[in-house]
N, C-alpha and C positions, 0 to 999 in steps of 0.2 A: 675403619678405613675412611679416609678426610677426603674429600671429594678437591679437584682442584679448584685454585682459584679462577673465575672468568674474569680477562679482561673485557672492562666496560668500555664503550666507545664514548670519545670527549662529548659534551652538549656543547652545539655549534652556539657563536654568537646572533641574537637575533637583534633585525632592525624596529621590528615594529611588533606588538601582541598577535595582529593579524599574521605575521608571517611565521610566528612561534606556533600559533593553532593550526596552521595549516601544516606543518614540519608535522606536530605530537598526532593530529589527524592520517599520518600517512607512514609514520615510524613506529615503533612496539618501543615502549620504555624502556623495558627488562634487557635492552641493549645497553641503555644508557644509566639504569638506575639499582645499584644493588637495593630488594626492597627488602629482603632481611634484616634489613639493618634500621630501616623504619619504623620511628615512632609516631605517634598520635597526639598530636596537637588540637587545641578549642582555642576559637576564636570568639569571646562571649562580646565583646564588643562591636563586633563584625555587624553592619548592618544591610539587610537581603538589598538587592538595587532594585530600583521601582522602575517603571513605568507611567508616565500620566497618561490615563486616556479619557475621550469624552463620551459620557454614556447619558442615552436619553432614556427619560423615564415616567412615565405616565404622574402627573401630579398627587393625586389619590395615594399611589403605590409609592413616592418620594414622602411624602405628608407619615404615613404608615411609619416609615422606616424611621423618619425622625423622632418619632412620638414612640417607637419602642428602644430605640437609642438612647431617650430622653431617660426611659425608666432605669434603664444601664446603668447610668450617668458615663456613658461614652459618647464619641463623635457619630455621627450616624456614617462616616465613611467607613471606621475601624467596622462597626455593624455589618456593615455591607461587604468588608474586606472577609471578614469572618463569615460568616454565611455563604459567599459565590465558594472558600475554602474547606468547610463542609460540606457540601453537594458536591464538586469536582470530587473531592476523594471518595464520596459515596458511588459518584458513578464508575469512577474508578476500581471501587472495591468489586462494584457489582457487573461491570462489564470482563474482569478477569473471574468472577465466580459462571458469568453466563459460558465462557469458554468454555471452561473446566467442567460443565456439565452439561450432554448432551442434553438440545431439549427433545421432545417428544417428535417434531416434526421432521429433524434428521435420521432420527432413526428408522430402519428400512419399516416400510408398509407391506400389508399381506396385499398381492396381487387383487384386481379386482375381478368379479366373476363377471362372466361374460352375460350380457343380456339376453332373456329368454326373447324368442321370437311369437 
């Protein structure tokens, strides 16, 4: 037995991205988008969008970074990019591990006894 077909609702014209994100923020797709029918596409050319920010940093701890950069033979920014990318996912990994496992100090305690007099 073939299930019917749903009709999808049109996707409205939008004026601006901001007004599109706000629309997809507030609608369910699967109104507007058969996803069955969706393939998977790479965008190997695609490049992530950056951010500049200003970061200060102790001379010593800047000097360090260059000089194992140097041994890389990389930029010491890509160093630096790599590295703050490493640690985020570490704490990452390890702040959904700490959920996942009660520690000892949630777990109920035995009453305490009452002081002798």
């Amino acid at each position: 037995m073939s299930r019917p077909k749903r009709t999808l609702k049109p996707i409205p014209e939008f004026r601006s991205e901001s007004e599109e994100r706000e629309f997809w923020e507030s609608h369910d797709s699967t109104d507007y988008v058969d996803w069955s029918r969706a393939e998977r596409v790479a965008f190997p050319k695609l490049a992530p969008s950056t951010e500049t920010i200003s970061l200060r940093l102790p001379s010593a701890l800047l000097a360090d970074v260059k000089i194992l950069a140097n041994k890389r033979d990389v930029p010491y920014q890509s160093l630096l990019k790599v590295y703050l990318k490493e640690r985020v996912a570490a704490e990452w990994n390890r702040s959904i591990t700490v959920r996942a496992v009660p520690s000892r100090r949630s777990r109920a305690s035995k009453p305490r006894r009452a002081a002798k007099k």
